[in-house]
mmCIF file of the N, C-alpha and C atoms, coordinates in Angstrom:
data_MODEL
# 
_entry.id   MODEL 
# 
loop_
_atom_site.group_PDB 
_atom_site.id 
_atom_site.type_symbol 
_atom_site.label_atom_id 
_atom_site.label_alt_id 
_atom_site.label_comp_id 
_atom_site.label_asym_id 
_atom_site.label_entity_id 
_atom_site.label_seq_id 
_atom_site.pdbx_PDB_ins_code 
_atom_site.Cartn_x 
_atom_site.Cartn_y 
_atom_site.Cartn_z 
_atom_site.occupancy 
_atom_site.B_iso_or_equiv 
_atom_site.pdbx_formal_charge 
_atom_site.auth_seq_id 
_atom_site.auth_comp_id 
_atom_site.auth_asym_id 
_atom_site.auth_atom_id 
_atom_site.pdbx_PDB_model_num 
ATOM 1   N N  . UNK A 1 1  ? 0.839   -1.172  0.000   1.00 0.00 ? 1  UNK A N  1 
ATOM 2   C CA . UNK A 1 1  ? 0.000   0.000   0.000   1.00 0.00 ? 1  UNK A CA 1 
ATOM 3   C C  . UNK A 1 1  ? 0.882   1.231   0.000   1.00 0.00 ? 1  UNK A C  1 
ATOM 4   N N  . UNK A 1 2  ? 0.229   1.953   -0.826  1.00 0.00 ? 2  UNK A N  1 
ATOM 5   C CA . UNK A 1 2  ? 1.185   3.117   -0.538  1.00 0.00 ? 2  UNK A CA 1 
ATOM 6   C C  . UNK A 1 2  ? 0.060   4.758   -0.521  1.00 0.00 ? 2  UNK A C  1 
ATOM 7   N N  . UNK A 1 3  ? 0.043   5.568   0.403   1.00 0.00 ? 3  UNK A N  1 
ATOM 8   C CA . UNK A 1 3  ? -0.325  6.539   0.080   1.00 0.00 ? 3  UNK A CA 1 
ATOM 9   C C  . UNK A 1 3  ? -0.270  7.702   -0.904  1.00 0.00 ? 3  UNK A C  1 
ATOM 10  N N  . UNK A 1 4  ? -1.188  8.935   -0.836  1.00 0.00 ? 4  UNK A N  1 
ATOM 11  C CA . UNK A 1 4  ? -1.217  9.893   -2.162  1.00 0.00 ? 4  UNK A CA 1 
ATOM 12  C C  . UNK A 1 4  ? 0.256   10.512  -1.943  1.00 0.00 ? 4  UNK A C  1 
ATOM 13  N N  . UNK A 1 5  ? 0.295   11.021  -0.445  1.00 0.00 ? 5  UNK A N  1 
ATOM 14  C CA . UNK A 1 5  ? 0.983   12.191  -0.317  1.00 0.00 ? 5  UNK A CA 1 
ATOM 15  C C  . UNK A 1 5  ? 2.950   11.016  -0.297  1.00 0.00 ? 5  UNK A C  1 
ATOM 16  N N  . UNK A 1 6  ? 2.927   10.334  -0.699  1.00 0.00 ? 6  UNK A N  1 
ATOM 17  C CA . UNK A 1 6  ? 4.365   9.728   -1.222  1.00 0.00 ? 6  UNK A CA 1 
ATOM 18  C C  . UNK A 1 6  ? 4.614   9.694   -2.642  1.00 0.00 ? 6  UNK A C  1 
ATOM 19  N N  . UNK A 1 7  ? 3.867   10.120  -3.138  1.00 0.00 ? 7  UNK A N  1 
ATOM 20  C CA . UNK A 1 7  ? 3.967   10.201  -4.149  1.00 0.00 ? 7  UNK A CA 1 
ATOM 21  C C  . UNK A 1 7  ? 4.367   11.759  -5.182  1.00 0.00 ? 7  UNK A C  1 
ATOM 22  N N  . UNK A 1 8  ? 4.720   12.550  -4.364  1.00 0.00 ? 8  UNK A N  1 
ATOM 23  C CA . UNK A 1 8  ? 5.152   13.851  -4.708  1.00 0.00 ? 8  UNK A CA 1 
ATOM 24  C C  . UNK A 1 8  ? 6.765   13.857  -4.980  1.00 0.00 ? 8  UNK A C  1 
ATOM 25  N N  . UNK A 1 9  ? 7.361   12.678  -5.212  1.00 0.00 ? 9  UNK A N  1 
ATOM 26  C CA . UNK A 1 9  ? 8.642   12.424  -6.026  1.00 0.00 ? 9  UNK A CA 1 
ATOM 27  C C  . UNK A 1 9  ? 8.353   12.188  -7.416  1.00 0.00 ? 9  UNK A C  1 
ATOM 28  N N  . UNK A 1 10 ? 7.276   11.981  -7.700  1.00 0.00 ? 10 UNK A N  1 
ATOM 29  C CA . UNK A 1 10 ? 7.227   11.426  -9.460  1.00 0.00 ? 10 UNK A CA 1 
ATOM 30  C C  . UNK A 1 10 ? 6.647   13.472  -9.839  1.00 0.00 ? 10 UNK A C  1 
ATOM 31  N N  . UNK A 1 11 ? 7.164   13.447  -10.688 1.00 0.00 ? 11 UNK A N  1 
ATOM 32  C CA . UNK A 1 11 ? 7.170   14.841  -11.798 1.00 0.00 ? 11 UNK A CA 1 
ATOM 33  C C  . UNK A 1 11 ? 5.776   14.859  -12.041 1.00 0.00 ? 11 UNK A C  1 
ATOM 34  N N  . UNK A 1 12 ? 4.995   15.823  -12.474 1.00 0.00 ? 12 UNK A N  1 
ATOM 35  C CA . UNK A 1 12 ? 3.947   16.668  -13.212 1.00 0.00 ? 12 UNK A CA 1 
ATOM 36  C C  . UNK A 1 12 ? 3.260   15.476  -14.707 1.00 0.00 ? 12 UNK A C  1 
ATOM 37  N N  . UNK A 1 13 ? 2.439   15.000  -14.845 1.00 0.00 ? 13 UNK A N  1 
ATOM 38  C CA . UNK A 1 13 ? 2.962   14.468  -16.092 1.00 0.00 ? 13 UNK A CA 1 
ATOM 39  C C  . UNK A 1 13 ? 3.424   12.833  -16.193 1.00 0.00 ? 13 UNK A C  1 
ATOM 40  N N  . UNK A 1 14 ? 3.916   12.428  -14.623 1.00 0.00 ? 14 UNK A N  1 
ATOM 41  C CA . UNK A 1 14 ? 4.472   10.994  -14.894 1.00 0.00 ? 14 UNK A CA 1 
ATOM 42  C C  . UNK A 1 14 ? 3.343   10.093  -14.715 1.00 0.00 ? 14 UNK A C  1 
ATOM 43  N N  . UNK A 1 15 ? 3.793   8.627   -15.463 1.00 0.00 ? 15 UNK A N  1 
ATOM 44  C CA . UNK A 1 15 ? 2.796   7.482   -14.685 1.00 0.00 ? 15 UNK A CA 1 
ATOM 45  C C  . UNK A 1 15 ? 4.135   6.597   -13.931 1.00 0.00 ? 15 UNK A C  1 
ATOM 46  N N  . UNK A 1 16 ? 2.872   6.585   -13.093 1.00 0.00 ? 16 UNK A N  1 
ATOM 47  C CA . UNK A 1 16 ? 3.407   6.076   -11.772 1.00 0.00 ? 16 UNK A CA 1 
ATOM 48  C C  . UNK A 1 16 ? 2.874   4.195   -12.256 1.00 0.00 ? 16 UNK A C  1 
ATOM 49  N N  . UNK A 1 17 ? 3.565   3.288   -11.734 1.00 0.00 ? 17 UNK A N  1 
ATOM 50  C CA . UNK A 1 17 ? 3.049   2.393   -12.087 1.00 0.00 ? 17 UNK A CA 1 
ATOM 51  C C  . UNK A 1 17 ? 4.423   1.262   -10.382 1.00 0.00 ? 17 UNK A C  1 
ATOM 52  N N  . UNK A 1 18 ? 3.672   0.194   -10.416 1.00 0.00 ? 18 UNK A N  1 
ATOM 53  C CA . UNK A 1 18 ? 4.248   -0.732  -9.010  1.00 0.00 ? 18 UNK A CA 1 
ATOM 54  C C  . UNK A 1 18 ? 5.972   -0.813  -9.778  1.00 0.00 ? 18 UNK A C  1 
ATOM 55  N N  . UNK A 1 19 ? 6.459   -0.423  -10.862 1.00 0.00 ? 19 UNK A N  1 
ATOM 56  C CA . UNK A 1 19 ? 7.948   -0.995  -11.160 1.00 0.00 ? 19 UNK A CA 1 
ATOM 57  C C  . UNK A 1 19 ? 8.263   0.677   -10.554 1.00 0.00 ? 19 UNK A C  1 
ATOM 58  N N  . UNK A 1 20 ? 7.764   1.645   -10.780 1.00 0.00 ? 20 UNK A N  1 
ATOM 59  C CA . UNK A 1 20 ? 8.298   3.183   -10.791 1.00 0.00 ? 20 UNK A CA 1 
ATOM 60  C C  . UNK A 1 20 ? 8.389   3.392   -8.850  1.00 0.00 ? 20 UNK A C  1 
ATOM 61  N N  . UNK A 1 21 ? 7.400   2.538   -8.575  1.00 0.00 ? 21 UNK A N  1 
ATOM 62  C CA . UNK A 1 21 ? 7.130   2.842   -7.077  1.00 0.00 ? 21 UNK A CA 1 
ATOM 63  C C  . UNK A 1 21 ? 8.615   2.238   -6.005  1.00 0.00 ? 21 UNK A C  1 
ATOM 64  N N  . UNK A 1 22 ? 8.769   0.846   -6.970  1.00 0.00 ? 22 UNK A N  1 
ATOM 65  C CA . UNK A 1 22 ? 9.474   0.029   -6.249  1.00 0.00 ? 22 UNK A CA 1 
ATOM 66  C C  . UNK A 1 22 ? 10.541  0.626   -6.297  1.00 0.00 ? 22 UNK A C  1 
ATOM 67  N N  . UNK A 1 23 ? 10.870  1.539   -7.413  1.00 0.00 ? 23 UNK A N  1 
ATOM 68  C CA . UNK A 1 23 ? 12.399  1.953   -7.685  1.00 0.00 ? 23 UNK A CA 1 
ATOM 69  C C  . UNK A 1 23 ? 12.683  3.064   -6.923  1.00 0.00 ? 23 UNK A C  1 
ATOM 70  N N  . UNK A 1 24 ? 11.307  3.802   -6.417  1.00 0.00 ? 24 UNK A N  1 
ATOM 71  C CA . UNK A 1 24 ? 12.033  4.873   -5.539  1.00 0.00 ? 24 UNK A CA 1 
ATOM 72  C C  . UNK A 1 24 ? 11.651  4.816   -4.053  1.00 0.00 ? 24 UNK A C  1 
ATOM 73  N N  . UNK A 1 25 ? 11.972  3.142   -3.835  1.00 0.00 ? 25 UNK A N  1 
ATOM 74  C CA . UNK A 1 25 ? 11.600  2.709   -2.508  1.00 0.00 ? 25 UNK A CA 1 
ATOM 75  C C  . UNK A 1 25 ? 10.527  2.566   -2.079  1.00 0.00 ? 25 UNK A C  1 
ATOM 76  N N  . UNK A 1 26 ? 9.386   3.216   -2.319  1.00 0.00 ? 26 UNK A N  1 
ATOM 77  C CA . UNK A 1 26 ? 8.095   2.993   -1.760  1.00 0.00 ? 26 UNK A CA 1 
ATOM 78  C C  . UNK A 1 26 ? 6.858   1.631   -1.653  1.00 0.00 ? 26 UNK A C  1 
ATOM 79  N N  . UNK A 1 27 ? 7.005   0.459   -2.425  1.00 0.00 ? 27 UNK A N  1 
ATOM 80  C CA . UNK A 1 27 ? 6.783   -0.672  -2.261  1.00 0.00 ? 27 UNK A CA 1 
ATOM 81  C C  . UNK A 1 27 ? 7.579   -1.347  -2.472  1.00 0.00 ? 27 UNK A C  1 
ATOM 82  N N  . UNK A 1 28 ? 7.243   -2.993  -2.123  1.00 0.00 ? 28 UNK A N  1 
ATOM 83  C CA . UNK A 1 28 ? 8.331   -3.875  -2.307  1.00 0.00 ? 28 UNK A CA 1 
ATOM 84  C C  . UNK A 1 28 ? 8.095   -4.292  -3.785  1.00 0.00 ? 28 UNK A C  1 
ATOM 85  N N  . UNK A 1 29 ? 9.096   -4.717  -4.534  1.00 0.00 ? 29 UNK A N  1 
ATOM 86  C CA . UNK A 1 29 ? 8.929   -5.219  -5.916  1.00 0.00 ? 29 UNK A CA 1 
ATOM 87  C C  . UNK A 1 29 ? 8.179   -6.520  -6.098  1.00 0.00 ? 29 UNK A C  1 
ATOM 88  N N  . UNK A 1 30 ? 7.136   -6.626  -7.020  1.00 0.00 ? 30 UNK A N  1 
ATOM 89  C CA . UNK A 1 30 ? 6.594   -7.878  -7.255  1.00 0.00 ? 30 UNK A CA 1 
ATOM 90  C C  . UNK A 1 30 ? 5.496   -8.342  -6.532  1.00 0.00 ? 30 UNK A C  1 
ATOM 91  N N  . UNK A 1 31 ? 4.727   -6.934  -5.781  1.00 0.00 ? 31 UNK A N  1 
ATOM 92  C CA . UNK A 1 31 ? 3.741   -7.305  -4.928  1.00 0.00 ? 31 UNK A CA 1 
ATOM 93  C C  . UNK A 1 31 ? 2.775   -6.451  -5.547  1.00 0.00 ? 31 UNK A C  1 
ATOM 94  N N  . UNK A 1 32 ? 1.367   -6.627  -5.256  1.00 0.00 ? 32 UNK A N  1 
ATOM 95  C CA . UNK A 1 32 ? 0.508   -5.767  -6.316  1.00 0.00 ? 32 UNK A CA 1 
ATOM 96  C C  . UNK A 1 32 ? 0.314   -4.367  -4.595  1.00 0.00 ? 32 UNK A C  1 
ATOM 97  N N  . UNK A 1 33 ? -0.320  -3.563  -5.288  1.00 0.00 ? 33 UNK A N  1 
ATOM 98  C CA . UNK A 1 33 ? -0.184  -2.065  -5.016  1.00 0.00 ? 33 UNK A CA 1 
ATOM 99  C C  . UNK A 1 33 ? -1.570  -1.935  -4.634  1.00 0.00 ? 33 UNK A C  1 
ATOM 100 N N  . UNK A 1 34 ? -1.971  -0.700  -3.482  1.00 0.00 ? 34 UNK A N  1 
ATOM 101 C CA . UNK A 1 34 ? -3.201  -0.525  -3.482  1.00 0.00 ? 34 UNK A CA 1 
ATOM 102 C C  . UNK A 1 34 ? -2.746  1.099   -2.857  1.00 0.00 ? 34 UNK A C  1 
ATOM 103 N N  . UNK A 1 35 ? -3.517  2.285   -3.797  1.00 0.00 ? 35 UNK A N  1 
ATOM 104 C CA . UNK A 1 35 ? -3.013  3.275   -3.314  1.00 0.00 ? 35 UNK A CA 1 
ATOM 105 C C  . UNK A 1 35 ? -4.546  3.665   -2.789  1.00 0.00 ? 35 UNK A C  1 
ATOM 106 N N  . UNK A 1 36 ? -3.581  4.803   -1.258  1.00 0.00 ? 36 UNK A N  1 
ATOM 107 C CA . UNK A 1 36 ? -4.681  5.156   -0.435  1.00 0.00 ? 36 UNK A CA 1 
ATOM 108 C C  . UNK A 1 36 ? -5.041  6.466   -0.571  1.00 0.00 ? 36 UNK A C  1 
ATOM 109 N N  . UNK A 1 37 ? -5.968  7.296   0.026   1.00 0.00 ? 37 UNK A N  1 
ATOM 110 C CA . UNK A 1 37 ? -5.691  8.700   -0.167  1.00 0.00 ? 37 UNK A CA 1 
ATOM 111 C C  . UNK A 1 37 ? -5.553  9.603   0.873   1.00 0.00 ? 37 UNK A C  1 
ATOM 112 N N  . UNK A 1 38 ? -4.467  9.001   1.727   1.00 0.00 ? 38 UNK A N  1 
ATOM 113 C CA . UNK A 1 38 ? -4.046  9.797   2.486   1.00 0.00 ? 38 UNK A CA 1 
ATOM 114 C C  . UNK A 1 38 ? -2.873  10.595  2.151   1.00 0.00 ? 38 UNK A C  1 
ATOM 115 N N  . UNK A 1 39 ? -2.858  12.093  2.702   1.00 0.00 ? 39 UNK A N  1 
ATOM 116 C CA . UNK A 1 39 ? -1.884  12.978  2.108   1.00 0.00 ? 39 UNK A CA 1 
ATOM 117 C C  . UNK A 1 39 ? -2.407  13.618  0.866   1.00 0.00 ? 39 UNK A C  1 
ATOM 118 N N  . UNK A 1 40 ? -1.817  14.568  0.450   1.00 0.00 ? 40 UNK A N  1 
ATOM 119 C CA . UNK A 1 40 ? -2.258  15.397  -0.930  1.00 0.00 ? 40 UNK A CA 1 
ATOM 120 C C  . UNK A 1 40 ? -1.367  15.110  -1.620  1.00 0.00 ? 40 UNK A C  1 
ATOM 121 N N  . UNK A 1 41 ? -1.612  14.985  -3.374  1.00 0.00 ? 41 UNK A N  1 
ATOM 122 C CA . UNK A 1 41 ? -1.136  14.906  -4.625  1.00 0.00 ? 41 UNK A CA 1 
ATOM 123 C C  . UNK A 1 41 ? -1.179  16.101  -4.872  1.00 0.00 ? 41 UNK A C  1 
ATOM 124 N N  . UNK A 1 42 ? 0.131   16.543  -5.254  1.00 0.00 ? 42 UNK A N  1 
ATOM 125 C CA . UNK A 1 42 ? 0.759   17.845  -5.775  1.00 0.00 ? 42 UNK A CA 1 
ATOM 126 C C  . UNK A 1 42 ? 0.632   18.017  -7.248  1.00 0.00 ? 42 UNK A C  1 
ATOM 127 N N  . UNK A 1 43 ? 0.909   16.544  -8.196  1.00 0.00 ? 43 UNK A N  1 
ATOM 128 C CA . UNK A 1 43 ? 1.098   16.625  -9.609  1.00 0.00 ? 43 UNK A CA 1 
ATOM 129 C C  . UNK A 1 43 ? 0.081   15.685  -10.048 1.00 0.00 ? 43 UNK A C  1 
ATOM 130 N N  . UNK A 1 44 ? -0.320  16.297  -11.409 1.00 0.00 ? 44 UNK A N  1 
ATOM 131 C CA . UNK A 1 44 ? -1.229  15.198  -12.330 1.00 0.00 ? 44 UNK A CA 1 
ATOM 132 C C  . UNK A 1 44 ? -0.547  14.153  -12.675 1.00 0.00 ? 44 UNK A C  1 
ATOM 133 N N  . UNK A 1 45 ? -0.752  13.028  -12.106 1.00 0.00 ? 45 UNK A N  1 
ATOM 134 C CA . UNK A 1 45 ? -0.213  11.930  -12.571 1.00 0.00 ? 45 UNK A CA 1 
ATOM 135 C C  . UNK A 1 45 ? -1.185  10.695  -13.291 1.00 0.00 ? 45 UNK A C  1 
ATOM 136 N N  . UNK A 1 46 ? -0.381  10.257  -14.260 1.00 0.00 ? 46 UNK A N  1 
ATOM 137 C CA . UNK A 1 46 ? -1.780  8.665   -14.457 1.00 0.00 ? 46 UNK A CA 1 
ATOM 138 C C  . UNK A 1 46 ? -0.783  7.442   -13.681 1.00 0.00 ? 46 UNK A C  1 
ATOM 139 N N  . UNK A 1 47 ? -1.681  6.815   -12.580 1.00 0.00 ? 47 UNK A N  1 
ATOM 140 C CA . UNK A 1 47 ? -0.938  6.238   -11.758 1.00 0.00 ? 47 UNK A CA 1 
ATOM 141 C C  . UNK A 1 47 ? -1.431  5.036   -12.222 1.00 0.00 ? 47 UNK A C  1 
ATOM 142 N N  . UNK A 1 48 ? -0.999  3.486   -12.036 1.00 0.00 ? 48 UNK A N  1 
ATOM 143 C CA . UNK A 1 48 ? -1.693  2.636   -12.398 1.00 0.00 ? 48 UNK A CA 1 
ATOM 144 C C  . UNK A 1 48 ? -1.105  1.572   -11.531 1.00 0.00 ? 48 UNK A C  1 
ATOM 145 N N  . UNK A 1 49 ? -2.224  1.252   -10.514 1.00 0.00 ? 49 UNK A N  1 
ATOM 146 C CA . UNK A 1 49 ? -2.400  0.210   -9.343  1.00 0.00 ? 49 UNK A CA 1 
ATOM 147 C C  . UNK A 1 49 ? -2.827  -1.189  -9.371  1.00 0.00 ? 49 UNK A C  1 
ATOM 148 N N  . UNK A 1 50 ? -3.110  -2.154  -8.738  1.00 0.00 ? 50 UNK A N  1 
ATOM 149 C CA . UNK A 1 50 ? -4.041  -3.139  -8.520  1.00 0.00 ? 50 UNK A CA 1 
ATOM 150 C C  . UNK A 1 50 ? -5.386  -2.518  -8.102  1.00 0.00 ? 50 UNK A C  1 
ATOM 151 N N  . UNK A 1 51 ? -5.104  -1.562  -7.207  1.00 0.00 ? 51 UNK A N  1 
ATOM 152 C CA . UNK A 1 51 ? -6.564  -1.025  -6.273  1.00 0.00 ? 51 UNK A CA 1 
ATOM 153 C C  . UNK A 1 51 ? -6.414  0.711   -5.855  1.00 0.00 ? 51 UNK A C  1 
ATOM 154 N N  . UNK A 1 52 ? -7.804  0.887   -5.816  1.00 0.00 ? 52 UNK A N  1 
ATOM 155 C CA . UNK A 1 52 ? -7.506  2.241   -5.116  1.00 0.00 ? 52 UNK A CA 1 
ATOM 156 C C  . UNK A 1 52 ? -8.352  2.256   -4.258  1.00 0.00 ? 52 UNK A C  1 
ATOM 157 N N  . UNK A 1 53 ? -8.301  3.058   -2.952  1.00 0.00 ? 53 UNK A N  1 
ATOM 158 C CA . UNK A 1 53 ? -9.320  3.663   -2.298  1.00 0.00 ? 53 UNK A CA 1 
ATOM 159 C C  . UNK A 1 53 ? -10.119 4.856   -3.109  1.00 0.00 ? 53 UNK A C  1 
ATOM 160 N N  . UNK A 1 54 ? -11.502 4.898   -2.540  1.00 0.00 ? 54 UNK A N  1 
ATOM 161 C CA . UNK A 1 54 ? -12.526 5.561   -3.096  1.00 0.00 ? 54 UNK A CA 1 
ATOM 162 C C  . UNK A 1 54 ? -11.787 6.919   -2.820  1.00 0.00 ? 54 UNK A C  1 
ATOM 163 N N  . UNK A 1 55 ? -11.182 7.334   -1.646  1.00 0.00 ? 55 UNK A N  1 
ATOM 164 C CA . UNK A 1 55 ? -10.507 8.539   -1.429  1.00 0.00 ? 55 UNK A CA 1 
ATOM 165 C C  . UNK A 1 55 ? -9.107  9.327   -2.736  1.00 0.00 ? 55 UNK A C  1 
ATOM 166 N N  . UNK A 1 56 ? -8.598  8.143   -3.029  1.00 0.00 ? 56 UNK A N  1 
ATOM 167 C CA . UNK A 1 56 ? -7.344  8.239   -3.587  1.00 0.00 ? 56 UNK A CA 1 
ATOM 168 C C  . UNK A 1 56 ? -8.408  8.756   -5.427  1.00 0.00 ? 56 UNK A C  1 
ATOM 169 N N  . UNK A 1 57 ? -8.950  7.760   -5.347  1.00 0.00 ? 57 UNK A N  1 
ATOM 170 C CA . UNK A 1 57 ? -10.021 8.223   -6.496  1.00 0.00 ? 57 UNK A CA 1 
ATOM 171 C C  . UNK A 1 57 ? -10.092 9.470   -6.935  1.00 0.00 ? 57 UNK A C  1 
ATOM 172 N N  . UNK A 1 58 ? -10.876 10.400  -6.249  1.00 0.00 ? 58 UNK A N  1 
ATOM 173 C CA . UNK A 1 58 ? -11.308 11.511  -5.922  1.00 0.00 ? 58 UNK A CA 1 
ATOM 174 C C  . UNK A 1 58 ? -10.222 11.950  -5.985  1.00 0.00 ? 58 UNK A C  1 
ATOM 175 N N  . UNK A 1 59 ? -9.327  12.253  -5.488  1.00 0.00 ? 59 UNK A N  1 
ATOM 176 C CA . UNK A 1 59 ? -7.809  13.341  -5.139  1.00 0.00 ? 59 UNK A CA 1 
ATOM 177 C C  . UNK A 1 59 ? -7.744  13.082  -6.621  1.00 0.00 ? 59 UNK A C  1 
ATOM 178 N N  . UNK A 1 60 ? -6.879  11.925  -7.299  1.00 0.00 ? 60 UNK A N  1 
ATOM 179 C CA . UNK A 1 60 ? -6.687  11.924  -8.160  1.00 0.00 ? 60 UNK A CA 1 
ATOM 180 C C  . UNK A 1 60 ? -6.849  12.963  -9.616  1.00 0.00 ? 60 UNK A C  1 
ATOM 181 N N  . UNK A 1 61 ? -8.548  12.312  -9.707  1.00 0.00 ? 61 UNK A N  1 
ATOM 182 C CA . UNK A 1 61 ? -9.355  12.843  -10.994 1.00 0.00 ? 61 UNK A CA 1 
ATOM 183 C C  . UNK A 1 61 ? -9.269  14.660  -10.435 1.00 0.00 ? 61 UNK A C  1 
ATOM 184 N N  . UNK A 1 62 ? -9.332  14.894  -9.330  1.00 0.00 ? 62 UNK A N  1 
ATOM 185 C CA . UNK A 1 62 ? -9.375  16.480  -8.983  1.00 0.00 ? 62 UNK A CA 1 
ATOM 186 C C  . UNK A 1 62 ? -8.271  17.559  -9.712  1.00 0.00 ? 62 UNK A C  1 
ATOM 187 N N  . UNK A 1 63 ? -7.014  16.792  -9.735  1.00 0.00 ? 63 UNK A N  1 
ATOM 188 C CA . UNK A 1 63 ? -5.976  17.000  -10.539 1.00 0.00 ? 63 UNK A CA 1 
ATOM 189 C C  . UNK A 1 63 ? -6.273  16.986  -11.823 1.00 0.00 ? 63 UNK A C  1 
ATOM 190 N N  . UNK A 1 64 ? -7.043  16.525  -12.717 1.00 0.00 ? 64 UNK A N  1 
ATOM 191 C CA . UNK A 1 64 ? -7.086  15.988  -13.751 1.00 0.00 ? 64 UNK A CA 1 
ATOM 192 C C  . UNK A 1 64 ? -6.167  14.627  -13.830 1.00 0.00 ? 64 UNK A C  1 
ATOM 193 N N  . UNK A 1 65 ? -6.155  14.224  -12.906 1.00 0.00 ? 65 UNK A N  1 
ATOM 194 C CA . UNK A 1 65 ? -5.099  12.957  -13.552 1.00 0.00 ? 65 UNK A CA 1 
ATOM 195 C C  . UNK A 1 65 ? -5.545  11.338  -13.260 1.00 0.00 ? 65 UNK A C  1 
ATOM 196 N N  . UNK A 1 66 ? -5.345  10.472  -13.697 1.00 0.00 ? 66 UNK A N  1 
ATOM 197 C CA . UNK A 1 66 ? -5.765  9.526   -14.188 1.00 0.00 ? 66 UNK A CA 1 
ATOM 198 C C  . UNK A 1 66 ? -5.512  8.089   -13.102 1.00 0.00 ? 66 UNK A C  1 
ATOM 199 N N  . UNK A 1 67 ? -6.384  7.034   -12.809 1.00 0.00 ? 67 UNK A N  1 
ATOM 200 C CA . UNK A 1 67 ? -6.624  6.316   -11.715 1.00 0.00 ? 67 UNK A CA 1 
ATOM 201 C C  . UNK A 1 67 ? -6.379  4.713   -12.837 1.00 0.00 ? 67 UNK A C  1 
ATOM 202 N N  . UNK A 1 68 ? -5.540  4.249   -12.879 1.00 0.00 ? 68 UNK A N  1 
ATOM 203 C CA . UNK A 1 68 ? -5.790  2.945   -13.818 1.00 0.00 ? 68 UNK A CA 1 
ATOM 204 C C  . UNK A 1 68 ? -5.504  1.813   -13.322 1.00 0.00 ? 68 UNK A C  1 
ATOM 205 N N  . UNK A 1 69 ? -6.460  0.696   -13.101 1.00 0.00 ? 69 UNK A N  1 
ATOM 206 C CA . UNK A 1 69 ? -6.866  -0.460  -12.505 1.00 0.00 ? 69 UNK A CA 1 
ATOM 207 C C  . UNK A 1 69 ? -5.820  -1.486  -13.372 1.00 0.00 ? 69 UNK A C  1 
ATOM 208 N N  . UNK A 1 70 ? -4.870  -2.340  -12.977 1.00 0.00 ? 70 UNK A N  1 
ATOM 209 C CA . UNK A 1 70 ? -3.751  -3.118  -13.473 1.00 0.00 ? 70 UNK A CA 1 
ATOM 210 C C  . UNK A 1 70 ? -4.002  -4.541  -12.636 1.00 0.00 ? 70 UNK A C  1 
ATOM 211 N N  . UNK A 1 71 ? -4.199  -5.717  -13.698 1.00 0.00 ? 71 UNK A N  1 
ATOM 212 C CA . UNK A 1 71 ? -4.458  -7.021  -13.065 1.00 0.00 ? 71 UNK A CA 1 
ATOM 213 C C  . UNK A 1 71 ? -3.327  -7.660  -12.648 1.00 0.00 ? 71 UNK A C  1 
ATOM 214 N N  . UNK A 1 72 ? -3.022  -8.560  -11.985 1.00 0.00 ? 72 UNK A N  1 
ATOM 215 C CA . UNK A 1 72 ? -2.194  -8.971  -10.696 1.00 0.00 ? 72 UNK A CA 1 
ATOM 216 C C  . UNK A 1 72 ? -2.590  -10.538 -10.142 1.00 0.00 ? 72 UNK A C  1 
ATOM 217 N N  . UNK A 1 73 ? -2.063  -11.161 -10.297 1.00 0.00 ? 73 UNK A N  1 
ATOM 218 C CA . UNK A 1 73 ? -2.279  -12.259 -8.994  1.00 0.00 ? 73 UNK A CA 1 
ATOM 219 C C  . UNK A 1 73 ? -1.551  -12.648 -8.126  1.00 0.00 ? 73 UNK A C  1 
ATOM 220 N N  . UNK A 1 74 ? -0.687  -11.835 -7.534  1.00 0.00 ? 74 UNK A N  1 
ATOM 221 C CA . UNK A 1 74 ? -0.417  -11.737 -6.831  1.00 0.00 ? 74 UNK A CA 1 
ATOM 222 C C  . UNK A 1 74 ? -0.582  -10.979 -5.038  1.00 0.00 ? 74 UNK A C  1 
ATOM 223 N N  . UNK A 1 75 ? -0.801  -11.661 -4.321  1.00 0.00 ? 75 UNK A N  1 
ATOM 224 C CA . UNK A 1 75 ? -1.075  -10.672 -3.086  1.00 0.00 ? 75 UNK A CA 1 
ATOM 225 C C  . UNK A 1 75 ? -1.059  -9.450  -3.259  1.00 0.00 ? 75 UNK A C  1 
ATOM 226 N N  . UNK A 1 76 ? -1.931  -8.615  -2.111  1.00 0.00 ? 76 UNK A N  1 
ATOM 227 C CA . UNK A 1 76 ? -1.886  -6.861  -2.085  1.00 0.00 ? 76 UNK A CA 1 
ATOM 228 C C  . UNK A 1 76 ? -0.938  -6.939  -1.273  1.00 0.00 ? 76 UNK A C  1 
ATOM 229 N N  . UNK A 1 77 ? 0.174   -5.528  -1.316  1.00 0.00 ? 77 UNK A N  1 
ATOM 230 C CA . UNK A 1 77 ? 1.325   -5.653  -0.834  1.00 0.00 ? 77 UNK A CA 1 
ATOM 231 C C  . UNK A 1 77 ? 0.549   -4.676  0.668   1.00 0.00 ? 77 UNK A C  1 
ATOM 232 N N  . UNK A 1 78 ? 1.446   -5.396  1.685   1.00 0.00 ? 78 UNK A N  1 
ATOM 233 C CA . UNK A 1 78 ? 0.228   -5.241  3.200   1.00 0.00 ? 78 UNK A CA 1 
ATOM 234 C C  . UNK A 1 78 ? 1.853   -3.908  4.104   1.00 0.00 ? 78 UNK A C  1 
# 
């Protein structure tokens, strides 16, 4: 899991996706992702998760930026 407001290392513009997350430490590699919406998003990003909270939702699209559902079978990373 990772929250909104960790995510103010990726640029204006980026997609964020579980390989981009893992690389700048914030999940472990190879586990599926569920972003929350705690904290504020600074930049429009198209992020693309296993899951989102209904919160993270909302923040998101407020930005204009983009929420994209990515299949997985692997565990949610806890």
């Amino acid at each position: 899991m990772v929250n909104l407001g960790n995510l103010s290392v990726f640029a204006e513009g980026e997609t964020v996706d579980p390989a981009a997350l893992a690389g700048r430490g914030l999940v472990r590699s190879g586990l599926r992702v569920k972003v929350l919406g705690d904290g504020d998003l600074k930049n429009k990003l198209t992020i693309r998760a296993h899951a989102f909270s209904k919160g993270a939702r909302e923040k998101i699209a407020a930005l204009g930026g983009t929420a994209e559902v990515i299949e997985g079978s692997q565990r949610l990373n806890a």
